[in-house]
C-alpha positions as MATLAB code, in Angstrom:
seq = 'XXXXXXXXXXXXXXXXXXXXXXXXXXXXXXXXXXXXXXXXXXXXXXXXXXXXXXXXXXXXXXXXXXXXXXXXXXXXXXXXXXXXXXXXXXXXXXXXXXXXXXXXXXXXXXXXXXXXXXXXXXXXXXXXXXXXXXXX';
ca = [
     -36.474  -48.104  -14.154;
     -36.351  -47.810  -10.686;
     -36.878  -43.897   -8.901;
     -34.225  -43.233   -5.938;
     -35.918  -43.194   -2.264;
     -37.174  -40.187   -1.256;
     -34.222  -39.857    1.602;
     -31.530  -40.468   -1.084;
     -32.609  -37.606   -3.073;
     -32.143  -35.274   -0.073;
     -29.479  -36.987    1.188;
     -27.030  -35.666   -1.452;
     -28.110  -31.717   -0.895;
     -27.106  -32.423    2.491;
     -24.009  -33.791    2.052;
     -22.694  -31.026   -0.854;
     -23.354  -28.604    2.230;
     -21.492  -30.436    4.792;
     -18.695  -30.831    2.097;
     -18.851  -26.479    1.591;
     -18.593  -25.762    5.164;
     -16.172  -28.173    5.721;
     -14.347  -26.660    3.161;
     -14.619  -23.333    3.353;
     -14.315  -23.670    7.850;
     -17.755  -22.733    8.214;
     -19.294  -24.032   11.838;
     -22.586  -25.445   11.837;
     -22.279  -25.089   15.755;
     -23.148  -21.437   16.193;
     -20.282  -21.643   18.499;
     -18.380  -19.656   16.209;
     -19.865  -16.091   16.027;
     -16.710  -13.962   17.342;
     -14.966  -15.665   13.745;
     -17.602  -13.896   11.442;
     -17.768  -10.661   13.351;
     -14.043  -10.526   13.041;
     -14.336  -11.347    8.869;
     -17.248   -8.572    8.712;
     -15.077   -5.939   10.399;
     -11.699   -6.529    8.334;
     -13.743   -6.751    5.186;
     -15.010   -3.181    6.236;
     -11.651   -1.736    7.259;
     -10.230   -3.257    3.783;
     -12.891   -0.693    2.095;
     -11.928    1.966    4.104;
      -8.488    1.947    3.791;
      -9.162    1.560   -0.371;
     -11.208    4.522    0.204;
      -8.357    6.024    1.671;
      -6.261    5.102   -1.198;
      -8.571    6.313   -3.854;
      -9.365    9.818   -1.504;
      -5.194   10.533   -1.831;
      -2.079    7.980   -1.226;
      -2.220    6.682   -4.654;
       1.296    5.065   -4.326;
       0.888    1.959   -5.824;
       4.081    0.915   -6.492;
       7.479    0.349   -3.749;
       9.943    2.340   -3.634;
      13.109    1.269   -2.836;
      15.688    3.157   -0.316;
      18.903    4.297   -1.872;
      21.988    2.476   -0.764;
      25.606    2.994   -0.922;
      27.374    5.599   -3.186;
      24.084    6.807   -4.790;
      22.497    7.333   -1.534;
      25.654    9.341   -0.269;
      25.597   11.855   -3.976;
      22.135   11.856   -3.988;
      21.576   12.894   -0.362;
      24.438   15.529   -0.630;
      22.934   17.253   -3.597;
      19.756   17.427   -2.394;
      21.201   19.271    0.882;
      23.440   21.705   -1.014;
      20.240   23.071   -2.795;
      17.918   22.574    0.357;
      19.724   22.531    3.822;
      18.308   20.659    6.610;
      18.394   16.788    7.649;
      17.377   14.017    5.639;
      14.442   11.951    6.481;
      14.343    8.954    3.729;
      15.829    8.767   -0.222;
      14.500    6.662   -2.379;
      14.093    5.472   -5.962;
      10.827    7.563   -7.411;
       8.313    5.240   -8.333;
       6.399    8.145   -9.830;
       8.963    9.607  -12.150;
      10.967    6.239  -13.235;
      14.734    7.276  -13.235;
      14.794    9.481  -10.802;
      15.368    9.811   -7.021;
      13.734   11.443   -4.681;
      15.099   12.743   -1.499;
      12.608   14.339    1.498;
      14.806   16.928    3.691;
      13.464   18.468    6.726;
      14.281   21.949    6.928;
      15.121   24.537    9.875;
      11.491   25.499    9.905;
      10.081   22.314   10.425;
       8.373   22.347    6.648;
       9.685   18.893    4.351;
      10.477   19.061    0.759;
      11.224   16.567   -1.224;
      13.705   17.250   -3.779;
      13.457   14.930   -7.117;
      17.120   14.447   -8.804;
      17.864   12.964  -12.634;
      20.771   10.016  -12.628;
      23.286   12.775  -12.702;
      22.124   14.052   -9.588;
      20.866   17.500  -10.563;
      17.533   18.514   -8.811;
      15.135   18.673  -11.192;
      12.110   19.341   -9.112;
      10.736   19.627   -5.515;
       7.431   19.027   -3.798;
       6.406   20.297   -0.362;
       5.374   17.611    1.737;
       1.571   17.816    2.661;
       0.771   19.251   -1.175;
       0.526   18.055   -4.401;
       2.003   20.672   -6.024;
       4.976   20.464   -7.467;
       7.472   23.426   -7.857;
      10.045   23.688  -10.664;
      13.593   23.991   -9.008;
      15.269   25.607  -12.072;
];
């Protein structure tokens, strides 16, 4: 049995790395530099802002704006118990079933006042806190 040259045997480690960087758009120029800079910084902004996330804004999931008749009931029962101007109603991904309205009052302060399907408020939350305060 014959033993491959010498060349052939590193021939093929060679080529497997051309094939990688190829492959994955590496440059074997050095020309390139700005490119990794730019992938080191946006992995580093990608763990700050999941640091952000985990330090707070924990909302996962979308919520959707209210449209049509629903937004119209649900935004006028959330004003006759808390007067002011609406800023945004939506579906509460938090509390499945229920909407959530956030009115800015005379003051300047924002609530946001929770509502069931039937559009009763059920509870509020100051914006700015994580309290929640039982509108009964």
């Amino acid at each position: 049995m014959r033993s491959l040259p010498r060349r052939a045997l590193l021939a093929a480690p060679v080529a497997v790395l051309a094939f990688a960087l190829t492959a994955c758009g590496g440059s074997d120029s050095g020309s390139d530099n700005s490119s990794a800079a730019d992938t080191q910084q946006s992995q580093s902004t990608g763990g700050a802002q999941a640091a952000g996330e985990a330090g707070g804004d924990t909302d996962d999931k979308p919520e959707p704006p209210l449209t049509g008749d629903i937004k119209t009931k649900a935004e006028a029962a959330a004003l006759a118990a808390y007067p002011g101007t609406v800023v945004k109603s939506e579906e509460d991904a938090e509390k499945p079933g229920m909407y959530a309205v956030e009115v800015k009052q005379a003051d300047g302060t924002s609530i946001e006042v929770y509502l069931d399907k039937t559009y009763k408020v059920t509870d509020t939350k100051k914006e700015g806190t994580e309290e929640a305060d039982d509108a009964s």
